[in-house]
N, CA, C and O of each residue as an XYZ file, in Angstrom:
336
protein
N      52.410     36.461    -44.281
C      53.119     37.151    -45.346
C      52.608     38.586    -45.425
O      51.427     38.877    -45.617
N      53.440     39.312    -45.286
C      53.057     40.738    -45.695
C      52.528     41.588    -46.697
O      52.167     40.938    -47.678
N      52.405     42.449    -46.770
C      51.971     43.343    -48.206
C      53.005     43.839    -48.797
O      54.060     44.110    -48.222
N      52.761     44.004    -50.068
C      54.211     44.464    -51.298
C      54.014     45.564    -50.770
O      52.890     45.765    -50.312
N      55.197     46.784    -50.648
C      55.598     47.906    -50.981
C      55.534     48.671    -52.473
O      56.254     48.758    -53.467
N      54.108     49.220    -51.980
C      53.921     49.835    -53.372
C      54.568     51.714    -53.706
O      54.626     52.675    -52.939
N      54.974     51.561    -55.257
C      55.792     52.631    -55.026
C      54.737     53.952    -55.211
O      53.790     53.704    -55.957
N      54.766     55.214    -54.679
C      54.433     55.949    -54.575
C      54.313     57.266    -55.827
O      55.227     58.091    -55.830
N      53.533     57.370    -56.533
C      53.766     58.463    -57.680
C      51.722     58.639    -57.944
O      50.717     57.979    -57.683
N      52.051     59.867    -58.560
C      50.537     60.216    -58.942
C      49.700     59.180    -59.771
O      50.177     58.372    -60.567
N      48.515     59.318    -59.489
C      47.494     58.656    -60.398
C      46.925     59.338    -61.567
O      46.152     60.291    -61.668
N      47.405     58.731    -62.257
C      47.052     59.425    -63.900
C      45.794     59.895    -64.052
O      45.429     61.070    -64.047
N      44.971     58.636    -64.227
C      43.441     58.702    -64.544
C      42.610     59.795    -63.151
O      42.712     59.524    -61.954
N      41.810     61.040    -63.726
C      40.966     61.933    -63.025
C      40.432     60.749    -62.080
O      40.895     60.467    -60.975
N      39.436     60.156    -62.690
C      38.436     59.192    -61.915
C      39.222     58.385    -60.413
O      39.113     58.689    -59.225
N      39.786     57.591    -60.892
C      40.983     56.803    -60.073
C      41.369     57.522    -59.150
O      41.136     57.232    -57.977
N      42.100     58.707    -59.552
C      42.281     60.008    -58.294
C      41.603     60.242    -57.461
O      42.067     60.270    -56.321
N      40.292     60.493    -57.684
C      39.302     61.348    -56.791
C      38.486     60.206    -56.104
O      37.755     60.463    -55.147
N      38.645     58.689    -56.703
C      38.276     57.841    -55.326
C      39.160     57.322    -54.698
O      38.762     56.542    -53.833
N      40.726     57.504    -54.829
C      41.751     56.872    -54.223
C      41.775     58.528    -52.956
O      41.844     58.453    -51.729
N      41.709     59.583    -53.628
C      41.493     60.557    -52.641
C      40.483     60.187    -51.853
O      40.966     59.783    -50.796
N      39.071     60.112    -51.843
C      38.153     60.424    -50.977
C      38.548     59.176    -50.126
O      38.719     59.514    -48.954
N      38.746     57.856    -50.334
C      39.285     56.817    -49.496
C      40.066     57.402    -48.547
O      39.532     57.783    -47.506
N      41.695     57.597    -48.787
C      42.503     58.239    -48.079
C      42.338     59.225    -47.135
O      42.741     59.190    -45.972
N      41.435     60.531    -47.941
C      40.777     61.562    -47.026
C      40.182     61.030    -45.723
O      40.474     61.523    -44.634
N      39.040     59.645    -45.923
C      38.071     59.223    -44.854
C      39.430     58.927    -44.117
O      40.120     59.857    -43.701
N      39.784     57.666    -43.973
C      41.151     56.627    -43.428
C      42.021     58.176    -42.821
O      42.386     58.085    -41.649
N      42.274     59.208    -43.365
C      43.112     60.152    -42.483
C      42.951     60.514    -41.378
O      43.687     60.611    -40.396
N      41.502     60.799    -41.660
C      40.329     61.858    -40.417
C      39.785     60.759    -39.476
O      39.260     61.097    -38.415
N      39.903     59.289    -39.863
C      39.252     58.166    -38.760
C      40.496     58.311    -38.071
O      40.459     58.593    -36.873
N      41.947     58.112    -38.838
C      43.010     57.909    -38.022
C      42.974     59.059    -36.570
O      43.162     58.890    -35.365
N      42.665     60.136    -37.340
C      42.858     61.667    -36.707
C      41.808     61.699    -35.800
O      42.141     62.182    -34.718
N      40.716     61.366    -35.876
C      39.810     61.101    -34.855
C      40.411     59.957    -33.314
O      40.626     60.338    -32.164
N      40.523     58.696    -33.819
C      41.348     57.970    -32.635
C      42.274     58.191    -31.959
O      42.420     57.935    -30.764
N      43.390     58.979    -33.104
C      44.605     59.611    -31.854
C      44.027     60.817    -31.138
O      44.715     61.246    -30.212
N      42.659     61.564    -31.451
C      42.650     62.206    -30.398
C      41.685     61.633    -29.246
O      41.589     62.199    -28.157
N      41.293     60.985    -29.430
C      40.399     59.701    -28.165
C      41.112     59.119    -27.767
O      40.983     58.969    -26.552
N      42.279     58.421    -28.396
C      43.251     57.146    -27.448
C      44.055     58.315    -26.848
O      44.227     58.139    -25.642
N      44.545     59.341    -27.271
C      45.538     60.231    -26.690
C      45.615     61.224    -26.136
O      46.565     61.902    -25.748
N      44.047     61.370    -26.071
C      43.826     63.043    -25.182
C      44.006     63.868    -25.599
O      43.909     64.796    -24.796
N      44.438     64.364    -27.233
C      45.273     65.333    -27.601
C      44.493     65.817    -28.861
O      43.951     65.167    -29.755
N      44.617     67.336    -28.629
C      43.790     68.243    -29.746
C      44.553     67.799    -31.177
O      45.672     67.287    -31.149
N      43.731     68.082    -32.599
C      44.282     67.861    -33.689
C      43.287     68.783    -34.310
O      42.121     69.098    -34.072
N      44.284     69.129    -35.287
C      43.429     69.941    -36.870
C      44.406     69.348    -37.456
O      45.620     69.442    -37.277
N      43.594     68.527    -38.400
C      43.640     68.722    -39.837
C      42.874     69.514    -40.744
O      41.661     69.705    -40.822
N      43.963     69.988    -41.497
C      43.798     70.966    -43.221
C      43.874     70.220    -44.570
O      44.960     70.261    -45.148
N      42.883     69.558    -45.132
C      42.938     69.272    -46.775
C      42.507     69.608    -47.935
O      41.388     69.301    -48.344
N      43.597     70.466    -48.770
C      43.066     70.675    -50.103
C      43.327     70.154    -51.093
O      44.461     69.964    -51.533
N      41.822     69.708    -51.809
C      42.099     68.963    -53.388
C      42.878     69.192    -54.264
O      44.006     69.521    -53.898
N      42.645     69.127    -55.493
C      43.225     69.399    -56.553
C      42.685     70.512    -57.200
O      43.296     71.375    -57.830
N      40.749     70.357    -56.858
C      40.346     71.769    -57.358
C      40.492     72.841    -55.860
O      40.029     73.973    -55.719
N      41.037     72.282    -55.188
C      41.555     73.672    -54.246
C      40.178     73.576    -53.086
O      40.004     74.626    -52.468
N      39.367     72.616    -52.804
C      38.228     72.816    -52.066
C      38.983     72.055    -50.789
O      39.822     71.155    -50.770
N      38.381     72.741    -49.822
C      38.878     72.434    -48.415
C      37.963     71.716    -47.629
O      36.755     71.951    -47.670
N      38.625     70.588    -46.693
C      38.216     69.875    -45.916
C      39.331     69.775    -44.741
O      40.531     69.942    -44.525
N      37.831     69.299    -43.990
C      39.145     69.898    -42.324
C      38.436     68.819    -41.493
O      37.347     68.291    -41.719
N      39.297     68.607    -40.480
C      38.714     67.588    -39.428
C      39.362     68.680    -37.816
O      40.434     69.257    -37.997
N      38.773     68.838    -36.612
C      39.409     69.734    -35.467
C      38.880     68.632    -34.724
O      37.809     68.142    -35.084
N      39.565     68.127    -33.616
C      38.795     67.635    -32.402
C      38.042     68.195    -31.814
O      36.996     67.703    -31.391
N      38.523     69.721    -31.604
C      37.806     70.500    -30.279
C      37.610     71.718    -31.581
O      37.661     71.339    -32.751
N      37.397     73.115    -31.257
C      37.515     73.497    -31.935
C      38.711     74.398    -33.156
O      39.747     75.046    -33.005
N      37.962     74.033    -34.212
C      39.320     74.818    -35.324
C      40.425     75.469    -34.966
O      41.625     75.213    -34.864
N      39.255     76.961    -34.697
C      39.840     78.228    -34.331
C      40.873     77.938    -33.523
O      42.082     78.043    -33.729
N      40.270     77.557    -32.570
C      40.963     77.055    -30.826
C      42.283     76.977    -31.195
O      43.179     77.685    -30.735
N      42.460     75.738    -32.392
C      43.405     74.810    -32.229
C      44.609     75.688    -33.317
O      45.819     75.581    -33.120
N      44.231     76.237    -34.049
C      45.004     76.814    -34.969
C      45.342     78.346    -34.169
O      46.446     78.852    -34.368
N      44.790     78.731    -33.670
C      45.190     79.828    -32.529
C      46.531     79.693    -31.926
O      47.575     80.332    -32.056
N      46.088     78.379    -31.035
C      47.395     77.894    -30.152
C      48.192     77.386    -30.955
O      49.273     77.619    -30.414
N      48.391     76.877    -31.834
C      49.467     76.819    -32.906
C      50.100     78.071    -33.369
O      51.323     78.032    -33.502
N      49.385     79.353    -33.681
C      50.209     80.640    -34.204
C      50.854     80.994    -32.801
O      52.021     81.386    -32.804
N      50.294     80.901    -31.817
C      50.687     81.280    -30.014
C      51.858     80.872    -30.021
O      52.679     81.649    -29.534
N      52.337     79.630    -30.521
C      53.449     78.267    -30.008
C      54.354     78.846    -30.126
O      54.436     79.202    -31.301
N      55.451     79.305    -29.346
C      56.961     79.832    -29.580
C      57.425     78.941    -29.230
O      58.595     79.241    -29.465
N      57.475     77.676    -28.681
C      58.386     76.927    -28.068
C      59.032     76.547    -30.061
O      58.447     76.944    -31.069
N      60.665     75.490    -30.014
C      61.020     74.613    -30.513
C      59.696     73.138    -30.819
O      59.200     72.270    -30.101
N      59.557     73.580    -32.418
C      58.782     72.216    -32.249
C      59.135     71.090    -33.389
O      59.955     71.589    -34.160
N      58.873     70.028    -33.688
C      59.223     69.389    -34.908
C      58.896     69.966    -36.100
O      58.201     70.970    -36.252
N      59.375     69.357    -36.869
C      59.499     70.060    -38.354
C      59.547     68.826    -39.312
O      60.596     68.359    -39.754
N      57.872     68.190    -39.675
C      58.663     66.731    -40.585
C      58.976     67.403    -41.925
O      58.690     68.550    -42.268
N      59.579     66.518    -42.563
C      60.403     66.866    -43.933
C      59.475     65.618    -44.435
O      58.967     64.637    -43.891
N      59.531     66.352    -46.212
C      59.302     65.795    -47.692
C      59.689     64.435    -47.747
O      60.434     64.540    -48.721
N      59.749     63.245    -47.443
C      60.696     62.072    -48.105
C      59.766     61.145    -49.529
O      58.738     60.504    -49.749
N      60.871     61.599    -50.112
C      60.712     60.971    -51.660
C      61.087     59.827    -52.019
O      60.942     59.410    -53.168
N      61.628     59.167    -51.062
C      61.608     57.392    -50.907
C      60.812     56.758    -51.785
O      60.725     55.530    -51.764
């Protein structure tokens, strides 16, 4: 049996927030770590809180990677907002 589909909206309570964040944050950057080991492939991630403090995960380095991203002229994806 599967897991319910839980619906998606902010967490009221400060407290609740900031450990449902730091959970999520870890679980992002493990994810972001494996796809670049199973896949060979550079990644940056960019995360800012609520008080605006930044956390980042790069495979290789930052700079590197956000460089070749401003470089990129090709056509590339573009995900969209879904409010589902």
């Amino acid at each position: 049996m599967g897991r319910k589909k839980i619906q998606i909206t902010r967490i009221v309570d400060e407290r609740n927030r900031q450990v449902t964040f730091m959970k999520r944050k870890f679980g992002l950057m493990k994810k972001a770590y494996e796809l670049s080991v199973l896949c060979d492939c550079e990644i940056a991630l960019i995360i800012f809180n609520s008080s605006n403090k930044l956390f980042q995960y790069a495979s290789t380095d930052m700079d590197k990677v956000l460089l070749k991203y401003t470089e990129y002229n090709e056509p590339h994806e573009k995900p969209t907002r879904s409010r589902e």
